[in-house]
C-alpha positions as CSV (number, residue, x, y, z in Angstrom):
1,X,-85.4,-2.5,-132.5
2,X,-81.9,-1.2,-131.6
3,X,-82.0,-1.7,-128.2
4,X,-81.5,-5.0,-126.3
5,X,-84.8,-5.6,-124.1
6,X,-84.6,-8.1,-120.9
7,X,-85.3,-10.9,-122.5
8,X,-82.7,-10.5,-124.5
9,X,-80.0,-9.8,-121.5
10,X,-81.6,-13.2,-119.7
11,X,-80.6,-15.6,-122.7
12,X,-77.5,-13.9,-122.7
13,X,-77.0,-14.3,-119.3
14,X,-78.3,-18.0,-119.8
15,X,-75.4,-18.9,-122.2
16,X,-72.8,-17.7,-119.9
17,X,-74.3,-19.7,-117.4
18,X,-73.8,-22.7,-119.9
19,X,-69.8,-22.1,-121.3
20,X,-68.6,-20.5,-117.9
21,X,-70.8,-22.6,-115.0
22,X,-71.9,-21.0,-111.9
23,X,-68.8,-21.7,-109.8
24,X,-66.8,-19.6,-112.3
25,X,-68.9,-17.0,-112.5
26,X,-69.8,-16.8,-109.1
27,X,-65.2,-16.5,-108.7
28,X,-65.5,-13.6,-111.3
29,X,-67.9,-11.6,-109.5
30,X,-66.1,-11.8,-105.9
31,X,-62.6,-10.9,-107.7
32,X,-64.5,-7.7,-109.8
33,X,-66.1,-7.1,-106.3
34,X,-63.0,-7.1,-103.9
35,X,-61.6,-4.9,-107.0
36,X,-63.6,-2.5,-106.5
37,X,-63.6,-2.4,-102.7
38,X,-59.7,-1.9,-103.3
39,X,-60.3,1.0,-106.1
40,X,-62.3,2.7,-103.1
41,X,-60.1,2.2,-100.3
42,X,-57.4,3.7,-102.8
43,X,-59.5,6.6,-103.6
44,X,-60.4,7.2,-99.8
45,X,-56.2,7.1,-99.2
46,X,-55.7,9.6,-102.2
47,X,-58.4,12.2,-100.5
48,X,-56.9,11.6,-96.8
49,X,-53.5,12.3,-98.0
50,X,-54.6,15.7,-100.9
51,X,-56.0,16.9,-97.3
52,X,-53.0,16.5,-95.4
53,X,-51.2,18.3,-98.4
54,X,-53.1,21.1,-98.3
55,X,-52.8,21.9,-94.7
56,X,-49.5,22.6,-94.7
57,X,-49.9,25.1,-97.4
58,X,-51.9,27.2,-95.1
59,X,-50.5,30.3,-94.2
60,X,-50.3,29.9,-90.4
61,X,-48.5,27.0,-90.4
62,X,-45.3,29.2,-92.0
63,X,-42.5,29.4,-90.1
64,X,-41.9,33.0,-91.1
65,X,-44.6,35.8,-90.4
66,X,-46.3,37.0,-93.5
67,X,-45.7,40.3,-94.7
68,X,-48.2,43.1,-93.8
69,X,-50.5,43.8,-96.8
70,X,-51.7,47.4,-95.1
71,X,-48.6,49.1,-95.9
72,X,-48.0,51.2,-98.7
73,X,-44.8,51.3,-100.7
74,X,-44.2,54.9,-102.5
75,X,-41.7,54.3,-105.3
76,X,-39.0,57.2,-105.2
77,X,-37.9,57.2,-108.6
C-alpha cells in the first residue's frame, strides 16, 4: 500500500509528458546525460592524477639514499 507500483510510475510519467512535452524532456535527459559523462571523465582525471601523486612518494624515486635499517644504534648513556 506504501509503495508506488508501475502503474503508478506510468501515469506519472504520463503527466510529465502532458506539462513538459516530449521535446523538453527529451533536452532534459541529454543535458542529465552529458552531466554525467562529464562527472565520469572528472573522476577518471582525479584517479589518473592520485596515481601520479603517489609515484613520486615512492622511495626509489628519492634523491637521497635511504638510511640502512640493519644497523644497530647502542645508546652510550
Amino acid at each position: 500500500m506504501g509503495g508506488l507500483s508501475i502503474w503508478h510510475w506510468l501515469i506519472v510519467l504520463f503527466v510529465v509528458m502532458l506539462v513538459f512535452g516530449t521535446g523538453k524532456v527529451s533536452n532534459l535527459m541529454g543535458e542529465f546525460g552529458k552531466g554525467i559523462k562529464s562527472f565520469k571523465e572528472n573522476l577518471a582525471d582525479e584517479d589518473g592524477k592520485k596515481g601520479q601523486d603517489a609515484s613520486m612518494s615512492k622511495p626509489d624515486s628519492l634523491s637521497a639514499p635511504l638510511p640502512d635499517q640493519n644497523k644497530t644504534t647502542v645508546n652510550q648513556g
